[in-house]
C-alpha positions as CSV (number, residue, x, y, z in Angstrom):
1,X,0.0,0.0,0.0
2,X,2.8,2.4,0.8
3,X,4.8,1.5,-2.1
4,X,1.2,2.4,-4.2
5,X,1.3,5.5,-2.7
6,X,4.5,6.5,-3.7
7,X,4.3,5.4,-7.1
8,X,0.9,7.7,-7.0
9,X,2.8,10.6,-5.7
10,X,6.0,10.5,-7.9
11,X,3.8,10.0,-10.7
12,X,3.6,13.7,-12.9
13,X,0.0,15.4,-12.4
14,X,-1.5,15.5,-16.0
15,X,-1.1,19.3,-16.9
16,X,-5.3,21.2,-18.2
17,X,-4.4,22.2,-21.7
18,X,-4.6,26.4,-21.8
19,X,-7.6,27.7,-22.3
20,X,-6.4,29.3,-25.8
21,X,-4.9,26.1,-26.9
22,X,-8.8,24.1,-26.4
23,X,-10.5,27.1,-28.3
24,X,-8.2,26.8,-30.7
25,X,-8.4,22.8,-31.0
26,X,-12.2,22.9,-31.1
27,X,-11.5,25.7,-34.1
28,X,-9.4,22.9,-36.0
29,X,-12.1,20.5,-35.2
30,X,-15.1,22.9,-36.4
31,X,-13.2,23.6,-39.5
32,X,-12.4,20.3,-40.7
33,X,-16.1,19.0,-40.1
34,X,-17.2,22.0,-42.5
35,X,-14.5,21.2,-45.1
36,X,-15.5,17.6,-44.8
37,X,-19.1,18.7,-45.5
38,X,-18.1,20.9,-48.0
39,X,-16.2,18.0,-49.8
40,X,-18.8,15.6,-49.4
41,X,-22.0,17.3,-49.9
42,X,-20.7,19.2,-53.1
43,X,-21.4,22.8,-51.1
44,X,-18.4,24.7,-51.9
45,X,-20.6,28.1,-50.6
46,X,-20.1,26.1,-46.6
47,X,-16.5,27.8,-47.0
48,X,-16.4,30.3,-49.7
49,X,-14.8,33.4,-49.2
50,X,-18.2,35.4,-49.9
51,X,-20.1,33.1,-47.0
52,X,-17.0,34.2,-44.7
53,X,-17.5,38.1,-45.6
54,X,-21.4,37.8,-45.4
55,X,-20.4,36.4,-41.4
56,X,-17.9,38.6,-40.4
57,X,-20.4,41.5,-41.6
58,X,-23.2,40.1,-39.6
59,X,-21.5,38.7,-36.8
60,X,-19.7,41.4,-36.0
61,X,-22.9,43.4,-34.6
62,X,-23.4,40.3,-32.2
63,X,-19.8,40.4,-31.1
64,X,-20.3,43.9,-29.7
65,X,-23.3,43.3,-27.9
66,X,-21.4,39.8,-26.3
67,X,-18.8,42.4,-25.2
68,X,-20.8,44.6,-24.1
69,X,-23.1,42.5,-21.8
70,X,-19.7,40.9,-20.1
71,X,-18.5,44.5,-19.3
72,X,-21.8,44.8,-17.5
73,X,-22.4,41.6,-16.0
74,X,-19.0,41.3,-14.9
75,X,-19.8,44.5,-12.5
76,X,-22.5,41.8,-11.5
77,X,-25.5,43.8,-13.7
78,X,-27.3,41.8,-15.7
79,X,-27.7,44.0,-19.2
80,X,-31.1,42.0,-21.1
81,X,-31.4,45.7,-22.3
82,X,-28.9,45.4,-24.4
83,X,-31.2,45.0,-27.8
84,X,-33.1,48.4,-27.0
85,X,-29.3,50.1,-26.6
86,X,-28.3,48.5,-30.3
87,X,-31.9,50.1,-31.5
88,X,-30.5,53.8,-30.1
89,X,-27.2,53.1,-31.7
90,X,-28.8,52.6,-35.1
91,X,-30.7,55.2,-34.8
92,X,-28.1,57.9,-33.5
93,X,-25.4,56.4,-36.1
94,X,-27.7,56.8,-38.6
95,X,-28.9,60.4,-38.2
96,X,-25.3,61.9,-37.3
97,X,-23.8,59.5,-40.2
98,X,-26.4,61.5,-42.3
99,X,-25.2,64.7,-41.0
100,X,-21.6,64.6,-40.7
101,X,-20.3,60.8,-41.9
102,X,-20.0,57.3,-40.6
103,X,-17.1,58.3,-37.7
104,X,-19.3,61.1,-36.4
105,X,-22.1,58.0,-36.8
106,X,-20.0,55.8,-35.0
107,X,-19.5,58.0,-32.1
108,X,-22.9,58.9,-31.6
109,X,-23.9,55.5,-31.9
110,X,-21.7,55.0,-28.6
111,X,-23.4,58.2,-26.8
112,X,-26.8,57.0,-27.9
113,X,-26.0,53.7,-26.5
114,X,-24.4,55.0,-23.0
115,X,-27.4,57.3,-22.8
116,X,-29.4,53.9,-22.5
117,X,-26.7,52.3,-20.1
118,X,-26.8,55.3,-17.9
119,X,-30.4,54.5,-17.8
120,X,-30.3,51.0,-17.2
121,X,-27.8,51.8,-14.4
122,X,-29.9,54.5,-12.4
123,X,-32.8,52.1,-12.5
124,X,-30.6,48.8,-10.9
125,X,-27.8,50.6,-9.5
126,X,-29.6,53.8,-7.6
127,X,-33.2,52.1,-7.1
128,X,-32.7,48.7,-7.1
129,X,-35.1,47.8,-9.5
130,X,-35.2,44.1,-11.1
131,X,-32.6,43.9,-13.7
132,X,-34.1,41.8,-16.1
133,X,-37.4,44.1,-15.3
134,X,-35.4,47.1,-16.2
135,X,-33.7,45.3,-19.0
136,X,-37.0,44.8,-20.9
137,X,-38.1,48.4,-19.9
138,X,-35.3,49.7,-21.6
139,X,-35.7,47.2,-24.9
140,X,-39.3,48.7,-25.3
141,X,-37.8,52.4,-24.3
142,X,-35.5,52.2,-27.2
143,X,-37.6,50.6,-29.9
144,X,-40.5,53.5,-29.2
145,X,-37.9,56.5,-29.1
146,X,-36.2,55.6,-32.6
147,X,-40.0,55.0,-34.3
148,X,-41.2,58.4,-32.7
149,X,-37.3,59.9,-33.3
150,X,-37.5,58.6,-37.1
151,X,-41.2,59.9,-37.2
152,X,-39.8,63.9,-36.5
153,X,-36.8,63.2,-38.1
154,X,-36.6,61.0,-40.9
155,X,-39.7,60.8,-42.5
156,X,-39.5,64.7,-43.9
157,X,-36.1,63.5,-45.9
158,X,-36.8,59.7,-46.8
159,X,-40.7,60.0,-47.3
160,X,-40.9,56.9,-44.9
161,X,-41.2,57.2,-41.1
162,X,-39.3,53.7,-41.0
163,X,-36.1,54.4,-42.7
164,X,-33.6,56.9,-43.0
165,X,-31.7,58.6,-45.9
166,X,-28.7,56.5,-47.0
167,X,-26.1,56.9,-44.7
168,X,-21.8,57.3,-46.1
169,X,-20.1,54.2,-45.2
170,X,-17.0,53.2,-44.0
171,X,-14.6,52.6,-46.7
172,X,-13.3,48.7,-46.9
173,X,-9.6,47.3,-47.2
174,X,-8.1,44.0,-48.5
175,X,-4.9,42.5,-47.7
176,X,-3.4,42.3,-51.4
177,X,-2.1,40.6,-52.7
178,X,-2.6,38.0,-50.5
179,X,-6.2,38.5,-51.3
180,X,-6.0,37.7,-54.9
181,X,-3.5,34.9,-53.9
182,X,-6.3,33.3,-51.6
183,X,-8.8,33.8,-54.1
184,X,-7.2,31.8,-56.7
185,X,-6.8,29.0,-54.1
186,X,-10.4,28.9,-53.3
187,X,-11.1,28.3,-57.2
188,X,-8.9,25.3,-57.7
189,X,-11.8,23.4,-55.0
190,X,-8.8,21.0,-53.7
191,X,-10.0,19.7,-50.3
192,X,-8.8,21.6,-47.4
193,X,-6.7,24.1,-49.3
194,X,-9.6,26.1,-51.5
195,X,-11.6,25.8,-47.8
196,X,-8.7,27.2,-45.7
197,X,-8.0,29.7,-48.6
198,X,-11.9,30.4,-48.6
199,X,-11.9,31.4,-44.9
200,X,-8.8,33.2,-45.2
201,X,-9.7,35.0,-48.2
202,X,-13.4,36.2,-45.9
203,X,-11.5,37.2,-43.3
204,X,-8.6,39.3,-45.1
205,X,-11.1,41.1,-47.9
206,X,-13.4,43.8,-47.7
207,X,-12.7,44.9,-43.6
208,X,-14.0,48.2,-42.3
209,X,-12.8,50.2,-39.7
210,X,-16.0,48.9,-37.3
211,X,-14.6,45.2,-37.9
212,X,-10.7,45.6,-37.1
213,X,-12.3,47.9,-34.1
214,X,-14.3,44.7,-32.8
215,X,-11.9,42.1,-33.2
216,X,-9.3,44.8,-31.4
217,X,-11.6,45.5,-28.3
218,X,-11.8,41.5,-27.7
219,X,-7.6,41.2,-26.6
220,X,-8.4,45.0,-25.0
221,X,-11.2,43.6,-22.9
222,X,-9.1,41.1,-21.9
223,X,-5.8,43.2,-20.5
224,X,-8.5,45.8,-18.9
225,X,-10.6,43.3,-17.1
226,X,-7.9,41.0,-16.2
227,X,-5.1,42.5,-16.1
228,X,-5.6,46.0,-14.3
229,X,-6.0,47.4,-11.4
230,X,-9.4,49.0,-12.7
231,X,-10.6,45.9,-13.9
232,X,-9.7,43.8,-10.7
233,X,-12.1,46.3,-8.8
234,X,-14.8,45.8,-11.5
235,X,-14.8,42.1,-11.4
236,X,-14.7,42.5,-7.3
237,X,-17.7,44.0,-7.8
238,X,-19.4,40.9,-9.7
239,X,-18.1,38.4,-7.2
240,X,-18.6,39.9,-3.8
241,X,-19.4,43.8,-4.0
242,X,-19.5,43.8,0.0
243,X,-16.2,42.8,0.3
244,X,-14.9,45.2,-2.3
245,X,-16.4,48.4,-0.3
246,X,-14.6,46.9,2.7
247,X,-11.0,47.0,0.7
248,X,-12.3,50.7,-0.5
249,X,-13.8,49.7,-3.7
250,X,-16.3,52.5,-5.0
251,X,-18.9,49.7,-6.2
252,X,-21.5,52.5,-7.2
253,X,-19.5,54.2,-9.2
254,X,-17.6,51.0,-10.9
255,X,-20.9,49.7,-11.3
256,X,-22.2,52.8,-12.7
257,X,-19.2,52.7,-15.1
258,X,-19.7,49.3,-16.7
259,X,-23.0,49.4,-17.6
260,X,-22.6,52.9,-19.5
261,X,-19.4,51.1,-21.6
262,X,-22.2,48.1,-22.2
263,X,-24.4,50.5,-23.4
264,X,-21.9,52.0,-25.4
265,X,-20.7,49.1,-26.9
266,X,-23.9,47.7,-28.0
267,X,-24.7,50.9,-29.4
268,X,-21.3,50.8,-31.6
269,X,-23.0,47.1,-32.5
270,X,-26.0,48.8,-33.9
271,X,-23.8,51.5,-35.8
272,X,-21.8,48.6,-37.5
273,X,-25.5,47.4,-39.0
274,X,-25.4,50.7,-41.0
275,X,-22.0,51.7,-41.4
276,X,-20.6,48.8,-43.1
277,X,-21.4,48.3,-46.6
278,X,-24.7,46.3,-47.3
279,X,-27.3,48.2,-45.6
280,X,-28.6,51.2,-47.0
281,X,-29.4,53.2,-43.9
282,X,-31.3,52.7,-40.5
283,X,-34.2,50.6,-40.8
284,X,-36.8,50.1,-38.3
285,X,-36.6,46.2,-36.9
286,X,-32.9,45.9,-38.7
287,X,-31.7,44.6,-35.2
288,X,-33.6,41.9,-35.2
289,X,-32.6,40.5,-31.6
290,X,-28.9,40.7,-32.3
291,X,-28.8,41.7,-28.6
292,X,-30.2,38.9,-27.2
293,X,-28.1,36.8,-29.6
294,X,-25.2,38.7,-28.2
295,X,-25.9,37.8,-24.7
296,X,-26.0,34.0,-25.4
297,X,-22.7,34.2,-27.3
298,X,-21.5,36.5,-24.1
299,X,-22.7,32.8,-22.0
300,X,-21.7,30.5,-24.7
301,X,-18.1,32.3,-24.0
302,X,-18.7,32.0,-20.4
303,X,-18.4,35.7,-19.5
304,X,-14.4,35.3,-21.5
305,X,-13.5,37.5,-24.3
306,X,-12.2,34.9,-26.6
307,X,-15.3,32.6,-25.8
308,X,-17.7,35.0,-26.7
309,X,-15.8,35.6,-29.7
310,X,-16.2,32.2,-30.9
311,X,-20.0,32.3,-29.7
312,X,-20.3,36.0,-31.9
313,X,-18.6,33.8,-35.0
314,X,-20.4,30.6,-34.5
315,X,-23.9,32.9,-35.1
316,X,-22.8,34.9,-37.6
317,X,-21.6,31.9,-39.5
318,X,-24.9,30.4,-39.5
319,X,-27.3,33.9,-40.2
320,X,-24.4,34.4,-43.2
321,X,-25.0,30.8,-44.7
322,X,-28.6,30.9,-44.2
323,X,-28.5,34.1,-46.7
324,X,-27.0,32.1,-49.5
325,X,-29.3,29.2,-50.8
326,X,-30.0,28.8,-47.0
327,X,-32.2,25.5,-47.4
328,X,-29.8,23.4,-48.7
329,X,-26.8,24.8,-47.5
330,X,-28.0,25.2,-43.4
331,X,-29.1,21.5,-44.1
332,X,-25.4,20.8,-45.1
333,X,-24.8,22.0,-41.3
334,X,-26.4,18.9,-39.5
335,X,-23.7,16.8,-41.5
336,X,-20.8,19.1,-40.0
337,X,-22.5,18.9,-36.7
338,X,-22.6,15.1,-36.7
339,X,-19.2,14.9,-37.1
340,X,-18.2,17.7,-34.7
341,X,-20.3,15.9,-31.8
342,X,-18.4,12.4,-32.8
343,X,-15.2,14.6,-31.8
344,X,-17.0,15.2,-28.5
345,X,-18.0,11.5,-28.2
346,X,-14.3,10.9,-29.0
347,X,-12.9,13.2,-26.5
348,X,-15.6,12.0,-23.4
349,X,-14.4,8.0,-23.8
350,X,-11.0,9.5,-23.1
351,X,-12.1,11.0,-20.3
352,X,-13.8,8.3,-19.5
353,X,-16.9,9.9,-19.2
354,X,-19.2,7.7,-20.3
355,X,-22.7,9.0,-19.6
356,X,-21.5,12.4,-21.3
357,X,-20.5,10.2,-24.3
358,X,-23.2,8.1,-24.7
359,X,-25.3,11.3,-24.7
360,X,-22.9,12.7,-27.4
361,X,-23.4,9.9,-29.3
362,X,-27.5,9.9,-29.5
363,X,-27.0,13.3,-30.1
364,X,-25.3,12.6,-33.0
365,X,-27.0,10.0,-34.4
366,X,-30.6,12.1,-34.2
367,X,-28.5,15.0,-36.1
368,X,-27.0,12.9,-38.7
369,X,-31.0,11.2,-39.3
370,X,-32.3,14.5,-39.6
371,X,-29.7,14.9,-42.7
372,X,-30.0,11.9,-43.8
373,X,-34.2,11.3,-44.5
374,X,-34.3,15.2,-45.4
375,X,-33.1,17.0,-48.7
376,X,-33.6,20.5,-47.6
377,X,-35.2,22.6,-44.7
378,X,-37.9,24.8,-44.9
379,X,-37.8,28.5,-45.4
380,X,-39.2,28.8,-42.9
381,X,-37.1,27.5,-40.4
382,X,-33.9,28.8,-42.3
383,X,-34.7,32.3,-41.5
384,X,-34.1,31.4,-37.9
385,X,-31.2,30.0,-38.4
386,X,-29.3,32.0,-35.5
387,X,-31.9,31.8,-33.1
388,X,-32.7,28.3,-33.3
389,X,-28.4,27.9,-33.2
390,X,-28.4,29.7,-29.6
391,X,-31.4,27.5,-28.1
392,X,-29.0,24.7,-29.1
393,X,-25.6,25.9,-28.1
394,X,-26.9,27.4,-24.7
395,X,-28.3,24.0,-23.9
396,X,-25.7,22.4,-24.8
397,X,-23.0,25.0,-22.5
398,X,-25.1,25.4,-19.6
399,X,-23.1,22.7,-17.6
400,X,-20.0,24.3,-18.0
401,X,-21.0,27.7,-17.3
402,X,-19.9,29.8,-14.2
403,X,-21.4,33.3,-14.0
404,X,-19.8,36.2,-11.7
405,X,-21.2,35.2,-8.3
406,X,-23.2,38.3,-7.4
407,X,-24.5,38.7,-11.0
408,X,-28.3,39.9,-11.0
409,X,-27.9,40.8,-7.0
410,X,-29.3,43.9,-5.9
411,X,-26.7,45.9,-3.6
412,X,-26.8,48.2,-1.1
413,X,-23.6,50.2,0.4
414,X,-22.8,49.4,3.8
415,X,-24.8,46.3,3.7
């Protein structure tokens, strides 16, 4: 027995693999099951460079609201508001962008949006009212000031009290001439080279300013909230805000901070609906729950900047396939998606796991019949694509998930 236990103990401790290298294997993973797909099914448009651009465009507005509801909730201020911000931020970027051009859009977008997480923060911070009841309160607040702001503003200019004007955009850069290199990859259709060239090409051609901005504020969120002094505090607020006021933490005013950059952020989201290219102009509906898309991939991520990026790219990807030929090609996805949960069932029966696998693998095997005894989907159920994605990954996460403690929790100072 005592020579066990020495064995035991002199035996190495198995090292967890960094949380960037598992995003990144689970990328690999994702990847290859699409170019598999792609290869099989005879779908080159599952990785064409056009699908990639048409979900870095629409993703891109969810990947702003996912940052912005962890800058709030990590302050331990739940943020459902966050659609009815997006709605001010289309509206403000679209009536300065008319006035004075997409950065003076972009940056009244941000006001527009803080104006709503200043809002949202008096209500749950000051009065201590229900944050999800505040949350909706501010979704129907925003939707009925753009309709009666587009009303007295809009409709003498556009003739329609639903739209605006068209609004400048953003001009758009490509890497070249990787770009055209890339491109004439993706036309030779060689498995796994034209795919990888595909995705590349997506992400390296046609980038605004709004995109390289998101994708920047994802490593930014990151150093501020984890690796400052100022974020310490703020996430101190989220665990255990009694504590922090002990240690001299303002928790009203770090709380008070947070949810105005949320707003802010989402209300950048909205801006990039209208100052990227595609889009004419503010629209009334154009959001069309992006922000409570953004608040799953913000849980998908578990409340981490590079999760919630892969939750912000794992809906855009399927609202930007679902635009081109979105019957057959979203049915393509259930193929992909058996093969990605046979990786799962793969990974559990090394872990030796085996209830976790053998749901894996039912789950698969439903997925894969669906595929199998269909041909296409209906249109119907294409259009909601992304929504029907997030019922599915957030049931699929919600075992994993670990929220900021006090998250939601009304507080009071000196209680």
């Amino acid at each position: 027995m005592t020579s066990a236990f020495i064995e035991t103990a002199a035996a190495p401790a198995r090292r967890p693999m960094p949380g960037w290298a598992r995003a990144a294997l689970w990328v690999g993973i994702a990847v290859v099951a699409v170019s598999f797909t792609s290869y099989q099914t005879g779908l080159p448009e599952l990785t064409a460079s056009g699908t990639v651009q048409s979900a870095v465009r629409l993703g891109v507005p969810i990947l702003f609201a996912a940052l912005g509801g962890l800058w709030a909730e990590r302050a331990g201020v739940i943020n459902i508001g966050l659609e009815g911000m997006m709605i001010l931020g289309t509206w403000g970027g679209a009536w300065a962008g008319y006035q004075w051009g997409p950065l003076a859009g972009l940056v009244a977008a941000a006001v527009f949006g803080a104006l709503g997480g200043l809002l949202h923060a008096v209500a749950t911070v000051t009065f201590g009212v229900n944050h999800i009841v505040s949350g909706v309160a501010i979704n129907l607040l925003g939707a009925g000031t753009a309709q009666y702001l587009s009303t007295l503003v809009f409709e003498p200019v556009s003739q329609n009290p639903r739209e605006s004007p068209p609004v400048p955009k953003f001009d758009t850069y490509s890497a070249q001439p990787f770009g055209d290199w890339l491109q004439w990859l993706e036309d030779l259709q060689r498995v796994g080279i034209s795919d990888v060239a595909g995705i590349l090409g997506g992400l390296l051609t046609g980038v605004s300013p709004i995109t390289l901005l998101a994708y920047l504020l994802v490593p930014v969120s990151y150093l501020v909230l984890w690796r400052s002094p100022f974020g310490l505090r703020l996430r101190s607020c989220g665990e255990n805000p009694v504590a922090a006021e002990s240690l001299g933490v303002n928790v009203y005013l770090y709380k008070y901070s947070a949810v105005i950059i949320s707003g802010a952020l989402a209300g950048i989201g909205g801006a990039a609906l209208i100052l990227n290219p595609g889009q004419a102009g503010y629209l009334e509906g154009q959001t069309n729950n992006r922000g409570y898309i953004g608040l799953a991939a913000m849980i998908f991520g578990n409340w981490r900047p590079g999760g919630l990026l892969g939750g912000a790219a794992l809906f855009g990807y399927s609202d930007g396939l679902q635009l081109r030929d979105g019957e057959i090609t979203v049915h393509a996805l259930f193929y992909a998606a058996a093969l990605v949960l046979l990786a799962v069932v793969l990974l559990q029966m090394w872990r030796r796991n085996w209830f976790a696998g053998g749901v894996a693998l039912v789950a698969a095997a439903i997925v894969y019949s669906i595929y199998w005894y269909t041909d296409e989907l209906p249109e119907v159920l294409t259009a909601y694509t992304p929504h029907l994605v997030t019922l599915v990954v957030l049931a699929a996460a919600s075992q994993r998930l670990r929220p900021p403690a006090a998250n939601g929790l009304s507080y009071r100072r000196g209680s």
